[in-house]
Backbone as a printed PyTorch tensor [residue, N CA C, xyz], in Angstrom:
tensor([[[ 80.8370,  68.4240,  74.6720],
         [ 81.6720,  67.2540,  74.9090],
         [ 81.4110,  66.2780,  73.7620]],

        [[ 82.8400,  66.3930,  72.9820],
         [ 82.4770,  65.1730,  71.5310],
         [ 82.5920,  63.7650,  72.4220]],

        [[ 83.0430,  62.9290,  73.5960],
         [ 83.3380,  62.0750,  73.8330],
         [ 82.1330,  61.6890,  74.4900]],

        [[ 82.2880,  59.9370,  75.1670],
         [ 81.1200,  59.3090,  75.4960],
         [ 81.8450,  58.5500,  76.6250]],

        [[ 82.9540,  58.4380,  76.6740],
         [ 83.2730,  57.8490,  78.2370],
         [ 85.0430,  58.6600,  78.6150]],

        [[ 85.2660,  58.4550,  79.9470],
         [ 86.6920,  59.1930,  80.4850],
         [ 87.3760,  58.2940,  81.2810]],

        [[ 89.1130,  58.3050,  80.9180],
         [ 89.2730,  57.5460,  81.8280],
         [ 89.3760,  57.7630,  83.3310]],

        [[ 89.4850,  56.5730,  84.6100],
         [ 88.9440,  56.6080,  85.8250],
         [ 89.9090,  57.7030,  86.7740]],

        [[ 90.9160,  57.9050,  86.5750],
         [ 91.3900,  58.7160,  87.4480],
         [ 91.8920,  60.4580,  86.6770]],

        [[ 92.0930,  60.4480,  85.7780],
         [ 92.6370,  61.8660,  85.0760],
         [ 91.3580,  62.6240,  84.6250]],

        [[ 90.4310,  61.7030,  84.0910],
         [ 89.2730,  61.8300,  83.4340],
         [ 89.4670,  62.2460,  82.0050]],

        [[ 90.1450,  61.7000,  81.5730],
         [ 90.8790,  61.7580,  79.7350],
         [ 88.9910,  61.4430,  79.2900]],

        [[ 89.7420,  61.9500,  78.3120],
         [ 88.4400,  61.9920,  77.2560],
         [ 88.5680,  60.1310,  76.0600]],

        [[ 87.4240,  59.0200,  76.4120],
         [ 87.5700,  58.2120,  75.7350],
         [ 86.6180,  57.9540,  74.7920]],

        [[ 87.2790,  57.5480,  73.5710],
         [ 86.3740,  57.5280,  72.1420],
         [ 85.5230,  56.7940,  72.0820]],

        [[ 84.5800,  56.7770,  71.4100],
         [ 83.6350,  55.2760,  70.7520],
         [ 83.6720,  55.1760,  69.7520]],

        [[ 83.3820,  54.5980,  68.7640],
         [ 83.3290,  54.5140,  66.9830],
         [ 82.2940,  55.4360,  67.1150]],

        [[ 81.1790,  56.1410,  67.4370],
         [ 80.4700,  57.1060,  66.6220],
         [ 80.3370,  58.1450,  67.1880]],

        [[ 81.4760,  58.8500,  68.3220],
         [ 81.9480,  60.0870,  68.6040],
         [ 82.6550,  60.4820,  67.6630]],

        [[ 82.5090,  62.4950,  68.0390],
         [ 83.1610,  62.8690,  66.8770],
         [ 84.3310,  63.9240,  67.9620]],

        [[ 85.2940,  63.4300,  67.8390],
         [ 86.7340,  64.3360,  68.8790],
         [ 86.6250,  65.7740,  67.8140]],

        [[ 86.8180,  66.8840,  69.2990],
         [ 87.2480,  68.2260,  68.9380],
         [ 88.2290,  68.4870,  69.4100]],

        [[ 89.3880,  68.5410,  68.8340],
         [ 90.5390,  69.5970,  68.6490],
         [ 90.6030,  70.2770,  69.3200]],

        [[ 89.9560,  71.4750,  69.3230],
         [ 90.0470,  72.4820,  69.6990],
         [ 89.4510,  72.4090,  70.9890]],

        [[ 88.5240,  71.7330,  71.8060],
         [ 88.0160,  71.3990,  73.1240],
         [ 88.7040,  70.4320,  73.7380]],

        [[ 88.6810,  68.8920,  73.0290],
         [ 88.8710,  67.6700,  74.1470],
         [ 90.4760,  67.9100,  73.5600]],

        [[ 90.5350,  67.9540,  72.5910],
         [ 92.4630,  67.5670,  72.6410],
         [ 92.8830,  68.4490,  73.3600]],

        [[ 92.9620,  69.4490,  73.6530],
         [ 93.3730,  70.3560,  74.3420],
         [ 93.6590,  70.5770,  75.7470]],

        [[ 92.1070,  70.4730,  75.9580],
         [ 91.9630,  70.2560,  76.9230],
         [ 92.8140,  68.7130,  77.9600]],

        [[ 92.5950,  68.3170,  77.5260],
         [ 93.6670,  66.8260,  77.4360],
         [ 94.4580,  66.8260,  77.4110]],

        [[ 95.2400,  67.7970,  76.5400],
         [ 96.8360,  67.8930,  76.6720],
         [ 97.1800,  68.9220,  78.0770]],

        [[ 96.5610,  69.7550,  78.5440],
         [ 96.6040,  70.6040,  79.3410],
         [ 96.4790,  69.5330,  80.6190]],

        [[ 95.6340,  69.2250,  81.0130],
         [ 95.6360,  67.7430,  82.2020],
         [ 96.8280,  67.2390,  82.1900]],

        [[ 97.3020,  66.4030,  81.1420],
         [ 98.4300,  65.8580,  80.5890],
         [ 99.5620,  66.6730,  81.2970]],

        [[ 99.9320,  67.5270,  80.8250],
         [100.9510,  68.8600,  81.0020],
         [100.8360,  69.2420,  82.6300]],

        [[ 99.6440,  69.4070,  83.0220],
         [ 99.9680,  69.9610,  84.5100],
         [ 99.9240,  68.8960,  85.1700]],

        [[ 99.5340,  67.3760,  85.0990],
         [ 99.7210,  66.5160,  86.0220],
         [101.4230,  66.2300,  85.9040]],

        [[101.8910,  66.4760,  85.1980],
         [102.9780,  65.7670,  84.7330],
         [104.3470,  66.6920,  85.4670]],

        [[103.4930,  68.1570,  85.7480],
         [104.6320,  68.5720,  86.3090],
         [104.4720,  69.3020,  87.6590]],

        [[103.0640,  68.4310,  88.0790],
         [102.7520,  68.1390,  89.4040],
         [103.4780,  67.3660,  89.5920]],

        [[104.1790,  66.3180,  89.2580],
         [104.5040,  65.0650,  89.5110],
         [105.7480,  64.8910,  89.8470]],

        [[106.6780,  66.3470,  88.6310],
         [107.6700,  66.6190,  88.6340],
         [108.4750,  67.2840,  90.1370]],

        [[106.9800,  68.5870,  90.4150],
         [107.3030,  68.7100,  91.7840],
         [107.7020,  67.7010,  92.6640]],

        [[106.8150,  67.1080,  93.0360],
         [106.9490,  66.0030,  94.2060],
         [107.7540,  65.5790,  93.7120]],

        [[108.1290,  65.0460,  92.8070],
         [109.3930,  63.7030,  92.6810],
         [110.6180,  65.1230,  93.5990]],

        [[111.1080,  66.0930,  93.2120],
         [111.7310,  67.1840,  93.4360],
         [111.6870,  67.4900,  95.0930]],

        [[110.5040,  67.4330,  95.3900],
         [110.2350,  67.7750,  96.8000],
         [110.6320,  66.4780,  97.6990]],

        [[110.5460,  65.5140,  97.1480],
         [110.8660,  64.2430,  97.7000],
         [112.4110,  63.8640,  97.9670]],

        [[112.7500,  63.9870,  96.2710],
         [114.4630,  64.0610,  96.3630],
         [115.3560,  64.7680,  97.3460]],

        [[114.6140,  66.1710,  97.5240],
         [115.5730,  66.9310,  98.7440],
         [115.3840,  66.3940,  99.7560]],

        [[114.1540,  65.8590, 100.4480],
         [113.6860,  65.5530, 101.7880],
         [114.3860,  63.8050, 102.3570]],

        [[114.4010,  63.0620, 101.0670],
         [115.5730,  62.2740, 101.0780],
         [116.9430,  62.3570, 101.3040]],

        [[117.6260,  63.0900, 100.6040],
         [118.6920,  63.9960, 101.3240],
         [118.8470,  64.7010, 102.6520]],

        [[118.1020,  64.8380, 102.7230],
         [118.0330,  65.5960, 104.4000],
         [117.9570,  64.7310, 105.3250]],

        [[116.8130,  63.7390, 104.8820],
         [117.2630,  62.1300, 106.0080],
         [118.3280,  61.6520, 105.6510]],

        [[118.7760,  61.5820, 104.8140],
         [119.8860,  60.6550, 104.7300],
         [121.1810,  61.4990, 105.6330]],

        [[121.6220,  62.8970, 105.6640],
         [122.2490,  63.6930, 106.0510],
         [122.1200,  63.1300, 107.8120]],

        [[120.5900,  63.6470, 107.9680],
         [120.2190,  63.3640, 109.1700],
         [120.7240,  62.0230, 110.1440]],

        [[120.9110,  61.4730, 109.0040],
         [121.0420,  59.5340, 110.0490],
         [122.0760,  59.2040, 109.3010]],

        [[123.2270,  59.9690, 108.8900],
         [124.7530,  59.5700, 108.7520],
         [125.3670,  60.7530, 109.8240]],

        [[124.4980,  61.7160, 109.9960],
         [125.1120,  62.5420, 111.4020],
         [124.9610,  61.8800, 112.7600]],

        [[123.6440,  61.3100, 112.6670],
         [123.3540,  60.6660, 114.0630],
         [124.0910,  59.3520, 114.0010]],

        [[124.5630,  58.7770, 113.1510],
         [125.1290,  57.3250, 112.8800],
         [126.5580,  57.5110, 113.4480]],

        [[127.2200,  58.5290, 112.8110],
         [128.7110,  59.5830, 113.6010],
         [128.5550,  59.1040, 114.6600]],

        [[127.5180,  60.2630, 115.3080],
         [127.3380,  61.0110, 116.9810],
         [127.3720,  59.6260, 117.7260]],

        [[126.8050,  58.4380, 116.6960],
         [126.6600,  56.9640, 117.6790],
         [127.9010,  56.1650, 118.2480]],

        [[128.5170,  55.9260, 116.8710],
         [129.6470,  55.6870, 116.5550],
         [131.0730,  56.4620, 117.8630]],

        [[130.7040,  57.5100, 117.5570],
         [131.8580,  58.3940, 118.4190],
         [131.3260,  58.3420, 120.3460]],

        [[129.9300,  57.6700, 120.5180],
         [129.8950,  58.0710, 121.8220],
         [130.2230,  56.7080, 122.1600]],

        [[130.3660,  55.2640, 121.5150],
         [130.3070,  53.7980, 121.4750],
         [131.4320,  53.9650, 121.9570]],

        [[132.5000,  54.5750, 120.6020],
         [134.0770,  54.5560, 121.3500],
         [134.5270,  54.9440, 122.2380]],

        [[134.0320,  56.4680, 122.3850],
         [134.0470,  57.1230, 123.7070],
         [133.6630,  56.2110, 124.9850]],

        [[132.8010,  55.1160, 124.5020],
         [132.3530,  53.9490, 126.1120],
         [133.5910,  53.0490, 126.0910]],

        [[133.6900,  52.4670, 125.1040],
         [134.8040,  51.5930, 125.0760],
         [136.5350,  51.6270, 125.9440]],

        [[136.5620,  53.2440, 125.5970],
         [137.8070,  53.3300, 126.1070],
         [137.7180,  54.2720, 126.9430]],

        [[136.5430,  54.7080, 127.8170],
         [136.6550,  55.3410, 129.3890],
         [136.9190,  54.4180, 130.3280]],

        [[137.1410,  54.8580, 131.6650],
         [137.5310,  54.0950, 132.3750],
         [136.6570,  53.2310, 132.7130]],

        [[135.1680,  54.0120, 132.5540],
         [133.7470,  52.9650, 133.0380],
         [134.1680,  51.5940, 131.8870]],

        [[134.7660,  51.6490, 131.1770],
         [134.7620,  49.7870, 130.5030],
         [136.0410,  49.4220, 131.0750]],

        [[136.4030,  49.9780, 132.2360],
         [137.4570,  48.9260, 133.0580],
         [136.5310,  48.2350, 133.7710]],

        [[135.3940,  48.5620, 134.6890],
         [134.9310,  48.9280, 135.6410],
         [133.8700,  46.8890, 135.9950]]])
């Protein structure tokens, strides 16, 4: 490990003036973190988007079903009553 501190949540590799960065270890390695958090992230945003859609589907069907049983009260005979 050329580095001397990381940051707090990814654990990136952070410099000091008298570290010496490797290429071939910390950059890499770093870019690879980089790369798979990023399309971890991509998932979920993805997994989220559909599941949003599906509520939204969900509670403009039930919003209908509301709608149509309201009127259905309105103009049975029970709202003479």
């Amino acid at each position: 490990m050329s580095y001397s501190e990381e940051t707090p949540y990814y654990k990136l590799p952070l410099y000091l003036a008298d570290d010496r960065p490797s290429y071939l270890g910390d950059w890499n390695e770093t870019m690879n973190k980089i790369d798979s958090t990023m399309k971890s992230n991509e998932s979920s945003s993805n997994n989220n988007e559909v599941a949003i859609a599906n509520l939204k589907e969900y509670v403009d069907n039930n919003t209908t079903t509301l709608n149509d049983r309201i009127c259905l009260l309105y103009t049975s005979d029970a709202a003479d009553d």
